[in-house]
Backbone as CSV, one residue per row, in Angstrom:
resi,resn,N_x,N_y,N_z,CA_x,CA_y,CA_z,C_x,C_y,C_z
1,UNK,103.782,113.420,92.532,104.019,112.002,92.588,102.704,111.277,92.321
2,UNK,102.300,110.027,91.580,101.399,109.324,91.440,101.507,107.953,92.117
3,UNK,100.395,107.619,92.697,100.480,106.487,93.191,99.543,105.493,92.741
4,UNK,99.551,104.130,92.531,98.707,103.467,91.524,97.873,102.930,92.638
5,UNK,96.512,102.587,92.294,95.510,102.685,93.560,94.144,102.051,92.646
6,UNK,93.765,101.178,93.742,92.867,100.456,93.448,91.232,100.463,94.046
7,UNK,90.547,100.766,93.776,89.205,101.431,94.818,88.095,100.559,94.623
8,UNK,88.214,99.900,95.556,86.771,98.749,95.371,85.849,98.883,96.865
9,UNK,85.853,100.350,96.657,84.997,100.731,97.607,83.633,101.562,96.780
10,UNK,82.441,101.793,97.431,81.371,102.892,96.773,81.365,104.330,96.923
11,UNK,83.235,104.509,97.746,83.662,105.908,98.014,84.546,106.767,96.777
12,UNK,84.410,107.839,96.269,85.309,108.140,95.491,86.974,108.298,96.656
13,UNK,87.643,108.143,95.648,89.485,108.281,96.200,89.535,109.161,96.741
14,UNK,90.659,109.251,97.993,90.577,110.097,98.972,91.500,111.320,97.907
15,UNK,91.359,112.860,98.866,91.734,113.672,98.192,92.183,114.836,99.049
16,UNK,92.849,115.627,98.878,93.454,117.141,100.087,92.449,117.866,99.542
17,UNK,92.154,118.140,100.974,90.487,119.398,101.358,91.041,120.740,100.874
18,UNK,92.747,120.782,101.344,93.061,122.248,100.946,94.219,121.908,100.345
19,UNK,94.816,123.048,99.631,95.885,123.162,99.027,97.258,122.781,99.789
20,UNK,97.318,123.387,101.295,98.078,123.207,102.449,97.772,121.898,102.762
21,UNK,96.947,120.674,103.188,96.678,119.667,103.459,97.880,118.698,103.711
22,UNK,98.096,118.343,104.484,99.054,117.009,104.261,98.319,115.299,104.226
23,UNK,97.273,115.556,104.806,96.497,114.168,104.605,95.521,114.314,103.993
24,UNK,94.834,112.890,103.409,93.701,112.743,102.869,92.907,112.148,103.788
25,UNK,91.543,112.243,103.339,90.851,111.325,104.631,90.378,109.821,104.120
26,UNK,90.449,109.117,104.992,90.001,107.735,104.606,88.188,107.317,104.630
27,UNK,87.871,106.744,104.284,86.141,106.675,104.530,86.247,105.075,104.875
28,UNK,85.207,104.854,105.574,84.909,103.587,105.963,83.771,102.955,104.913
29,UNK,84.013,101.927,104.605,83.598,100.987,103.356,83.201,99.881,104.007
30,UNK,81.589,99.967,104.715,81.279,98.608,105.619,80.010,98.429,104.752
31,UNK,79.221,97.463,104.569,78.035,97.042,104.393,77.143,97.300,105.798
32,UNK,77.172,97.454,106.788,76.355,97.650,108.015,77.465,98.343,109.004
33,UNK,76.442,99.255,109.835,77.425,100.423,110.958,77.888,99.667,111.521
34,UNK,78.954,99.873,112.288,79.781,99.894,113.513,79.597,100.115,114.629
35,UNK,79.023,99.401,115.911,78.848,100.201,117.218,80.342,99.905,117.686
36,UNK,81.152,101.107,118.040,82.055,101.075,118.884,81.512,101.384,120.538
37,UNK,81.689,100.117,121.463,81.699,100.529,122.685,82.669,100.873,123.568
38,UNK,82.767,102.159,124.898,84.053,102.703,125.349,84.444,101.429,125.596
39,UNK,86.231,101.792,125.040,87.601,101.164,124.845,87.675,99.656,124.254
40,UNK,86.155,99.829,123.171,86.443,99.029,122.464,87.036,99.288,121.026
41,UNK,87.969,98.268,120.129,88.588,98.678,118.821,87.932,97.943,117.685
42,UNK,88.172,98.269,116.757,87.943,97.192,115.666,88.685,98.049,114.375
43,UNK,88.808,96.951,113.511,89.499,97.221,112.262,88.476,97.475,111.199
44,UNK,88.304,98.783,110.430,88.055,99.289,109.735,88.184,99.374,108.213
45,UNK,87.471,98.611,107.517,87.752,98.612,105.989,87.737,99.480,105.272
46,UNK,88.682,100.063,104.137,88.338,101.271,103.046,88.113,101.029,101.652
47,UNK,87.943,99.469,101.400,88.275,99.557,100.201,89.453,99.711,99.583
48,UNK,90.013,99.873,99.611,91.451,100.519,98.993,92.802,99.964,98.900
49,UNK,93.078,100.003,98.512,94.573,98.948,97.759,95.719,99.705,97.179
50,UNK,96.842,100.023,97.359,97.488,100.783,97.119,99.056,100.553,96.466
51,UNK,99.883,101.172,96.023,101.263,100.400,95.236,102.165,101.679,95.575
52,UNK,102.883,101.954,96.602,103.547,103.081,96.858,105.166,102.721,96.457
53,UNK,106.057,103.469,96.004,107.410,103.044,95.720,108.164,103.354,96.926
54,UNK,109.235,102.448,96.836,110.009,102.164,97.319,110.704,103.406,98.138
55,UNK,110.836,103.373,99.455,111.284,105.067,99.675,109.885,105.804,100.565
56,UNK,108.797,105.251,100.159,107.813,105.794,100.475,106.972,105.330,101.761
57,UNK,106.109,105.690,102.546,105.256,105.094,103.392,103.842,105.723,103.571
58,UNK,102.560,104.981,103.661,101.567,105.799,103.923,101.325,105.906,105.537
59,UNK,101.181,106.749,105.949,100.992,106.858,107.700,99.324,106.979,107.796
60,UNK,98.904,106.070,107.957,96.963,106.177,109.046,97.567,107.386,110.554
61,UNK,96.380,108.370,110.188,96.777,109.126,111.888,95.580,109.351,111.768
62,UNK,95.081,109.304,113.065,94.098,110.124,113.876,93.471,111.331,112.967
63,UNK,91.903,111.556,112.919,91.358,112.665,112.720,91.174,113.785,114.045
64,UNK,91.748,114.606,113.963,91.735,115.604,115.021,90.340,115.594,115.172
65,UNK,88.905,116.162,114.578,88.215,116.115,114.836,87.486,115.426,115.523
66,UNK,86.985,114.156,114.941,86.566,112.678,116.156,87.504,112.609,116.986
67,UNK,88.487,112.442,117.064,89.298,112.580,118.810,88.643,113.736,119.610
68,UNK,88.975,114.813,119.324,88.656,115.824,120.217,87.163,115.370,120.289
69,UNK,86.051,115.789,119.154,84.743,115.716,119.676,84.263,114.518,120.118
70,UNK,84.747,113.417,120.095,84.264,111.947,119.984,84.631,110.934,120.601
71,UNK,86.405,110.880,120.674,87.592,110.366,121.578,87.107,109.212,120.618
72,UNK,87.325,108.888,119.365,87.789,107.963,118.433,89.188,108.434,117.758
73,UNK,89.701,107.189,117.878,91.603,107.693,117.465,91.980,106.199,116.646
74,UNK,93.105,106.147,116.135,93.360,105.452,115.619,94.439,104.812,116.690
75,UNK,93.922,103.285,117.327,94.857,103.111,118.032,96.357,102.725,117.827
76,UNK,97.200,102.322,116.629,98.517,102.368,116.771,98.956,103.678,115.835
77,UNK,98.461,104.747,115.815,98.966,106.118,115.450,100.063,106.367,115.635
78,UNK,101.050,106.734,114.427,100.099,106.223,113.350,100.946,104.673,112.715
79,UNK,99.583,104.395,112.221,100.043,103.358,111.190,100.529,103.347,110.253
80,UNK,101.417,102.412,110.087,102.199,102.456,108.562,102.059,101.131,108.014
81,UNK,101.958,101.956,106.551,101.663,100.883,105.326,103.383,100.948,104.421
82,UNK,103.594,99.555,104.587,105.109,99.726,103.737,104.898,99.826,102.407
83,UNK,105.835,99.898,101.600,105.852,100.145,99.896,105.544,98.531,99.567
84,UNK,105.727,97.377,100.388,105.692,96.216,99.554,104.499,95.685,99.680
85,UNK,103.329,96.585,100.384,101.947,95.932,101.508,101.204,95.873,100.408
86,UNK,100.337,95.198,99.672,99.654,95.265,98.621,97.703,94.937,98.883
87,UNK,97.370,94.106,100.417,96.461,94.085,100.799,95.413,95.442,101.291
88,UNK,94.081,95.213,101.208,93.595,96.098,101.841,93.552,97.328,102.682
89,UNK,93.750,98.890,102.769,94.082,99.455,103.953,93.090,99.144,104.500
90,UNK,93.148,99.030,106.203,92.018,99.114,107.093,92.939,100.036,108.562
91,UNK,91.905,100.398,108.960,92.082,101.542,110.036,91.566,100.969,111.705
92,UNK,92.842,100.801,112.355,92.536,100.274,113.640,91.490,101.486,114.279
93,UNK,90.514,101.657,114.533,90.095,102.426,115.611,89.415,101.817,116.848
94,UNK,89.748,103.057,117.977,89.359,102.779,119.403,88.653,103.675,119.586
95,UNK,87.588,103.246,120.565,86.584,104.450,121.325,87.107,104.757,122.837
96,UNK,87.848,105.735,122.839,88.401,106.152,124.233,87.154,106.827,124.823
97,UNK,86.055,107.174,124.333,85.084,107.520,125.374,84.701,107.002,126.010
98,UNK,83.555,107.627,127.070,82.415,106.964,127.585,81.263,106.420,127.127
99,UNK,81.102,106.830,125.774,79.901,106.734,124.994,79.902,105.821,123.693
100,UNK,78.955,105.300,123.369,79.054,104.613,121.974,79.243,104.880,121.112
101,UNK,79.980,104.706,119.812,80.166,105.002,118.868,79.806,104.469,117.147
102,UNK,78.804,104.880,116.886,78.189,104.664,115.658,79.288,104.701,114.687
103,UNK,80.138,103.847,113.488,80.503,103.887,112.472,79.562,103.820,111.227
104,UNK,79.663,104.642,110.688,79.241,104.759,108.796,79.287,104.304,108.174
105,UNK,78.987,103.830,106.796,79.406,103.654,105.694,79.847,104.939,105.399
106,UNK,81.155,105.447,104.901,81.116,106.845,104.287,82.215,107.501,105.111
107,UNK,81.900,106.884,106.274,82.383,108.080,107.213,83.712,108.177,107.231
108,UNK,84.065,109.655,107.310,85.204,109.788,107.160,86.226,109.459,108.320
109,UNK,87.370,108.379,108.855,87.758,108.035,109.884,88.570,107.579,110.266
110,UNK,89.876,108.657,109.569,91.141,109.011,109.381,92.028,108.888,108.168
111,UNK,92.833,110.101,108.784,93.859,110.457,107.975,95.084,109.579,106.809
112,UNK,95.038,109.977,105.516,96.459,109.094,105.078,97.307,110.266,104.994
113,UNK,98.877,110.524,104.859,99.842,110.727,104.500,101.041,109.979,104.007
114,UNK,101.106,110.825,102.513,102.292,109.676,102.457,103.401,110.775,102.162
115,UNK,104.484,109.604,102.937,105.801,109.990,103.361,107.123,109.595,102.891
116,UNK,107.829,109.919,102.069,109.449,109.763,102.201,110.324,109.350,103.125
117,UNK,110.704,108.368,103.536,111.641,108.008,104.532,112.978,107.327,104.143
118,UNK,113.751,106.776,105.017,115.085,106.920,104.892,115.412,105.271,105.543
119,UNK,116.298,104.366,104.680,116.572,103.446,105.541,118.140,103.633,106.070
120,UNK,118.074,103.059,107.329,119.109,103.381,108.173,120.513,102.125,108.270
121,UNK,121.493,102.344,108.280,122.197,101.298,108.575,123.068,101.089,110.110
122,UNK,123.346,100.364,111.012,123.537,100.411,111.860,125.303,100.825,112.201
123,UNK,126.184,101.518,113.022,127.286,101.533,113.347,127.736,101.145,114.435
124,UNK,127.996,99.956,114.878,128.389,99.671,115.953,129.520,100.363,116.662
125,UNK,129.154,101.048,117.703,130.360,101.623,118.303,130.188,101.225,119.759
126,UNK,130.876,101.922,120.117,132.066,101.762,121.718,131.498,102.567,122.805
127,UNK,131.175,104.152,122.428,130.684,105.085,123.263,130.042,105.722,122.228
128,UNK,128.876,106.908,122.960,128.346,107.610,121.781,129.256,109.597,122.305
129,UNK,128.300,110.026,121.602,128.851,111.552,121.497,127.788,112.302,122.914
130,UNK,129.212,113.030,123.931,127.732,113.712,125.016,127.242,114.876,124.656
131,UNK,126.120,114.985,125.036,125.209,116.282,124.968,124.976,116.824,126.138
132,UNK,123.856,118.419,126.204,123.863,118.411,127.639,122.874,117.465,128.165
133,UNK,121.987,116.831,127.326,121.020,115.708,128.150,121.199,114.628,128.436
134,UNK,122.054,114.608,127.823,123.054,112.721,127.719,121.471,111.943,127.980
135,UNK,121.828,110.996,129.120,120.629,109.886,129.423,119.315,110.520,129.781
136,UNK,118.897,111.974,129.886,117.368,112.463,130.321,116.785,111.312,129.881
137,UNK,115.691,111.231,130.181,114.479,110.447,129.611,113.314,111.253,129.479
138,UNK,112.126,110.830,129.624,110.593,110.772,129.293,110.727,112.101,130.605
139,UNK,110.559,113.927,130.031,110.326,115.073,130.537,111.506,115.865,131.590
140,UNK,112.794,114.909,130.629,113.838,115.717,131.108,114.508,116.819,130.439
141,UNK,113.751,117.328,129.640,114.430,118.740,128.969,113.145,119.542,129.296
142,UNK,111.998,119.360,130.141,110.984,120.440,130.495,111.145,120.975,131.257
143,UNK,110.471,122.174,132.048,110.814,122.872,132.865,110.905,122.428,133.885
144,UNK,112.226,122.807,135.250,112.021,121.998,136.637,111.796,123.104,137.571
């Protein structure tokens, strides 16, 4: 699939590290660093401009890496970019640490995937169909 893409950043276009890959990584495109202080956020520029079809979505997620080593995440993980969004991507991030967090120019600081999805239409009904969980909620199919 090709996607038409616009790069007015000083980063080359993001790209899969491996063959297996499902995301690309995003780079941050600032003129001056970033101090992130703990549980503070800010929005993140890439440069980048994008034209995805219809059907499609790009998802921003979290770099496993800076989370685990760093506790920088992308705070509404993930984000989605619709097919009709034609502005800037930028990347919400938060510093869930204790510690400060230096942003880059360059730096790599999260994930894109893009995705196929499905629009849904609604059926109004009466009752639904039971299962054995019917109403469980939030850690009712884990172990008791």
């Amino acid at each position: 699939m090709q996607i038409n893409i616009i790069n007015k950043s000083v980063h080359e276009l993001p790209e899969y590290e491996t063959i297996a890959s499902a995301g690309m990584d995003l780079r941050a495109n600032i003129e001056a660093p970033i101090t992130l202080k703990p549980l503070e956020r800010t929005i993140v520029k890439t440069g980048l401009f994008i034209e995805l079809p219809v059907g499609f979505e790009a998802q921003v997620r979290p770099r496993s890496g800076l989370a685990a080593k760093k506790g920088i995440t992308v705070l509404n993980a993930p984000g989605t970019i619709d097919a009709d969004y034609r502005g800037e991507i930028g990347v919400i991030l938060v510093n869930l640490s204790q510690d400060e967090f230096v942003i880059e120019n360059g730096e790599r600081i999260a994930q894109l995937v893009i995705a196929k999805h499905e629009r849904a239409e609604w059926n109004v009904v009466e009752e639904l169909s039971e299962t054995d969980r019917g109403a469980g909620g939030f850690g009712s199919t884990g172990v008791k």
